[in-house]
C-alpha positions in Angstrom: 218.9 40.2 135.4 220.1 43.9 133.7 219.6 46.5 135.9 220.2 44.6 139.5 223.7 45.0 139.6 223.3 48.9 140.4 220.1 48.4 142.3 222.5 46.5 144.6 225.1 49.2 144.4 222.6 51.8 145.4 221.5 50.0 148.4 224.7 49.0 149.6 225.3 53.1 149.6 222.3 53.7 151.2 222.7 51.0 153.6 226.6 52.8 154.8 224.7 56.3 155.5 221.7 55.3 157.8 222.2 58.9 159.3 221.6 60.6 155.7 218.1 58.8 155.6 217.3 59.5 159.0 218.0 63.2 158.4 215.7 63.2 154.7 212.8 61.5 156.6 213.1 64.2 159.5 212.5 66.9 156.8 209.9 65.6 154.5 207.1 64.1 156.0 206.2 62.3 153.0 209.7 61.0 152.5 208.3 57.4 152.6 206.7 57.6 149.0 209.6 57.8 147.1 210.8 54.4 148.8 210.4 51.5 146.2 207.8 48.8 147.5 209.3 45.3 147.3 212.0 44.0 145.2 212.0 44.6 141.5 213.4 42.8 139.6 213.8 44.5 136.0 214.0 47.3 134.5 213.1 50.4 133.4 216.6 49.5 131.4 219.5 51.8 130.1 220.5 50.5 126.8 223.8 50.3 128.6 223.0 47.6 130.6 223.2 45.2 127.0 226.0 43.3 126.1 227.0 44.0 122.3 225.6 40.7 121.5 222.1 41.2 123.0 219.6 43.0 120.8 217.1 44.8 122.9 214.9 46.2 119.9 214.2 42.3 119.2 211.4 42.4 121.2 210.3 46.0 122.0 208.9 48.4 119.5 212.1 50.9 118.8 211.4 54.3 119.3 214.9 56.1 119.2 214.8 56.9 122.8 212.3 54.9 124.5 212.1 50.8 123.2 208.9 49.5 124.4 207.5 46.2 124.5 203.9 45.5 122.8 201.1 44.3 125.1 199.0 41.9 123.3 196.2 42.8 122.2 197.1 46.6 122.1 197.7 49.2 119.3 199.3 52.1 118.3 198.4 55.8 118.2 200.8 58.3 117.1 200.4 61.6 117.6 202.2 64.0 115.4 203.0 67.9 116.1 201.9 70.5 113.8 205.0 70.3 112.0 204.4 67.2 110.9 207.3 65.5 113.5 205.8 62.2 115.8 205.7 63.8 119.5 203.9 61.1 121.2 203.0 57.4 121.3 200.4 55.9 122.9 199.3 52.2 123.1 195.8 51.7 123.1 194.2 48.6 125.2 191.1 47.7 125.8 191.3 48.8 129.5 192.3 52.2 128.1 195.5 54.1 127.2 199.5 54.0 128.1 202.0 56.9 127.1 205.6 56.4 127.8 207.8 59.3 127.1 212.1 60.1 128.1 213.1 63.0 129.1 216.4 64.5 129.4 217.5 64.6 133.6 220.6 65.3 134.9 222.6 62.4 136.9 221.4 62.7 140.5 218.0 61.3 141.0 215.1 63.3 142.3 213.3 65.0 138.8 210.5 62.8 138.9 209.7 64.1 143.0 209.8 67.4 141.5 207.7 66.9 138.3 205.1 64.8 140.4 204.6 67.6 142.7 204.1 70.4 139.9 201.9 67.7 138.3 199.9 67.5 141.3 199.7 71.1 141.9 198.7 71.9 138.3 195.7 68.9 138.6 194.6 70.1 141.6 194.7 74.3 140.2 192.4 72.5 137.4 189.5 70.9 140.1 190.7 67.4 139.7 191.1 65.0 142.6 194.5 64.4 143.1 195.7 61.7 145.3 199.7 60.6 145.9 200.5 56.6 146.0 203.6 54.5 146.9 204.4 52.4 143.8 206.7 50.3 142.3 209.4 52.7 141.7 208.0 55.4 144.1 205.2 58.4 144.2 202.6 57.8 141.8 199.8 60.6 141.0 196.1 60.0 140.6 193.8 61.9 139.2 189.6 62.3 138.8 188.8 64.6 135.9 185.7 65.0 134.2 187.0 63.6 130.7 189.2 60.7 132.6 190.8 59.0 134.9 194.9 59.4 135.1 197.7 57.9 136.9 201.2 59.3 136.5 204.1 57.4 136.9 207.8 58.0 136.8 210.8 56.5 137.0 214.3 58.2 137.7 217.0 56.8 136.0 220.9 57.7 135.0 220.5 61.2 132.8 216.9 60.4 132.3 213.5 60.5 133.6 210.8 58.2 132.3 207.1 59.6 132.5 204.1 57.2 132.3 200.6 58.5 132.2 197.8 55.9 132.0 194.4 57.2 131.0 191.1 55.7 131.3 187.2 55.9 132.3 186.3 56.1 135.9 188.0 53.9 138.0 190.4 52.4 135.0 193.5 53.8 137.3 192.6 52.0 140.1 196.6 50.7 141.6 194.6 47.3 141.2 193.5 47.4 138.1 194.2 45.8 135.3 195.0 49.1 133.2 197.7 49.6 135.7 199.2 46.4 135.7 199.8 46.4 132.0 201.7 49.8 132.1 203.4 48.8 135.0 204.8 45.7 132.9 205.1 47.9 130.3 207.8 49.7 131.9 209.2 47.1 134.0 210.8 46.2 130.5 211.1 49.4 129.0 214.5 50.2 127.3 216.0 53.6 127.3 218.1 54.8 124.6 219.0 58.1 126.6 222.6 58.6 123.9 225.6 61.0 124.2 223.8 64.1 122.8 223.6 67.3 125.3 219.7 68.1 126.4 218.3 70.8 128.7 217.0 69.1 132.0 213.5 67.9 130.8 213.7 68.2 127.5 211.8 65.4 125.8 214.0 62.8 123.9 213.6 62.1 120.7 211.0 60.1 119.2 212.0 57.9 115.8 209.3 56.0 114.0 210.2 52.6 112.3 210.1 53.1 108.8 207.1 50.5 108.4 205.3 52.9 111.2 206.6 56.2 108.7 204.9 54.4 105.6 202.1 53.7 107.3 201.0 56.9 108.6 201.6 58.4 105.0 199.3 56.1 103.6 196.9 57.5 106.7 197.5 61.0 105.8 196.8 60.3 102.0 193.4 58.4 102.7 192.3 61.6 104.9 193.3 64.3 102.6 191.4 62.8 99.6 188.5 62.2 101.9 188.5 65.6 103.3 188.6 66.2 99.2 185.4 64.2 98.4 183.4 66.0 101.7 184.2 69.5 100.6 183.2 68.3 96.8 180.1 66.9 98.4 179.3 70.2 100.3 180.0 72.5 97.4 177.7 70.0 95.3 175.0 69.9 97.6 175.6 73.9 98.4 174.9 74.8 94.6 171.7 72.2 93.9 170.3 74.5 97.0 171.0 78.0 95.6 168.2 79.4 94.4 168.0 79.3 89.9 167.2 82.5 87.6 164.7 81.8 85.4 166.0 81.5 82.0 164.5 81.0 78.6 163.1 77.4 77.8 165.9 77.2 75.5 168.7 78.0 77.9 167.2 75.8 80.3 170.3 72.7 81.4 169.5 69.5 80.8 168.7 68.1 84.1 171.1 66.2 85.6 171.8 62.4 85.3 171.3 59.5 88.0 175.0 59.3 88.6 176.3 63.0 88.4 173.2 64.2 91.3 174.7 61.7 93.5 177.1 63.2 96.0 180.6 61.4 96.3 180.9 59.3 99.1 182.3 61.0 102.7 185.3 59.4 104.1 186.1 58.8 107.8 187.4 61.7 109.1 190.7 61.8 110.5 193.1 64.0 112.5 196.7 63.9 113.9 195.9 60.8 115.8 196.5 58.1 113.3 195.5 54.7 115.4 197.6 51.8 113.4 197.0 47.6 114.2 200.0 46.0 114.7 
């Protein structure tokens, strides 16, 4: 399976400096969270570990840096940045919501330990209840807020750092639940496409939409604007049949208005950067 050969590596290394460990564990009294539980076996993947021949975006949704696989049933939120660029993705379930986002690392391990803590420390400056978990891959934050529940996962791999929030109603991020266990698949076959390109440490990578993804947000956009048209043509309508008439002579009186012009045009759904698409 990708990605086991330099699991194996790595514990071999660890396995020749038992004195190293002993020596970390001394200093950090929590030192025991960023130990994997059990055996995984798959990824988060580099793209690296592909041979030419195997495609990964087959079967994942391409992204540019991240290439993410689809759970059924869910759909796809983008959310774009004032400038009009797609800053994050999100994949809507019914349990609640997964964001998977790459960032930029540098090649020793250890971002994520650091970004967890300032994570916490941030939750916890906002009155949220912030608790610390041993997952998968390592330390895991959870979170009670009053607009939802979050769980924060990250993974640490070679020049990048994958970050995984899962959001959801009260008690959605239970470690049992099954919100968690989807974005825990989710990234146990997660690709990352980290390229050659220099980033600052923590810098987000990229995100490219598929051009079916870029068409369809366009068509989104259009639909809103000419909605937002037809509400503020409603409100202006509805605003001047209001206003208060100066009496004018009977023969400078307007006709009065037909059946289908006093009828306001209809108000479209109202949108915003968040354009949820079905796929």
């Amino acid at each position: 399976m990708f990605g086991r050969r330099k699991k194996n590596e790595a514990d071999r290394s660890e396995a020749t400096e038992p004195a190293d460990l002993v020596d970390i564990e001394a200093q950090d009294e929590d030192a025991e969270l960023d130990a994997p539980v059990g055996t995984l076996d798959g990824g988060p993947y580099d793209a690296t570990d592909f041979a030419e021949d195997e495609e990964p975006a087959a079967t994942r949704l391409d992204l540019g840096s991240v290439l993410l696989p689809m759970p059924e049933g869910a759909q796809l939120q983008v959310e774009m940045s004032p400038e009009g660029a797609p800053q994050a993705v999100h994949l809507v379930t019914e349990h609640g919501r997964i964001t998977v986002s790459a960032y930029a690392a540098p090649k020793s391990p250890g971002q994520w330990r650091e970004v967890a803590s300032e994570l916490a420390e941030s939750l916890r400056a906002d009155n949220a209840e912030v608790s610390i978990e041993s997952g998968p891959w390592g330390r895991e934050v959870a979170a009670t807020t009053p607009n939802a529940d979050l769980r924060f996962i990250g993974v640490d791999g070679h020049r990048w750092m994958l970050r995984c929030v899962v959001a959801g109603p009260t008690g959605a991020v239970a470690a049992g639940g099954p919100l968690v266990a989807i974005a825990r698949a989710v990234l146990l076959d997660t690709v990352v496409n980290r390229g050659d390109e220099p980033h600052p440490v923590r810098t987000p990578l990229p995100v490219v939409l598929p051009q079916v993804l870029v068409e369809q947000l366009m068509a989104a956009h259009q639909q809103q604007l000419a909605a937002q048209q037809q509400a503020q043509l409603a409100a202006m309508d509805q605003a001047h049949q209001q206003s208060p008439q100066q009496p004018q002579p009977a023969a400078q009186q307007p006709a009065p208005p037909s059946p289908n012009g006093s009828e306001p045009p209809r108000r479209g759904e109202s949108g915003s950067a968040m354009q949820q698409l079905g796929l």
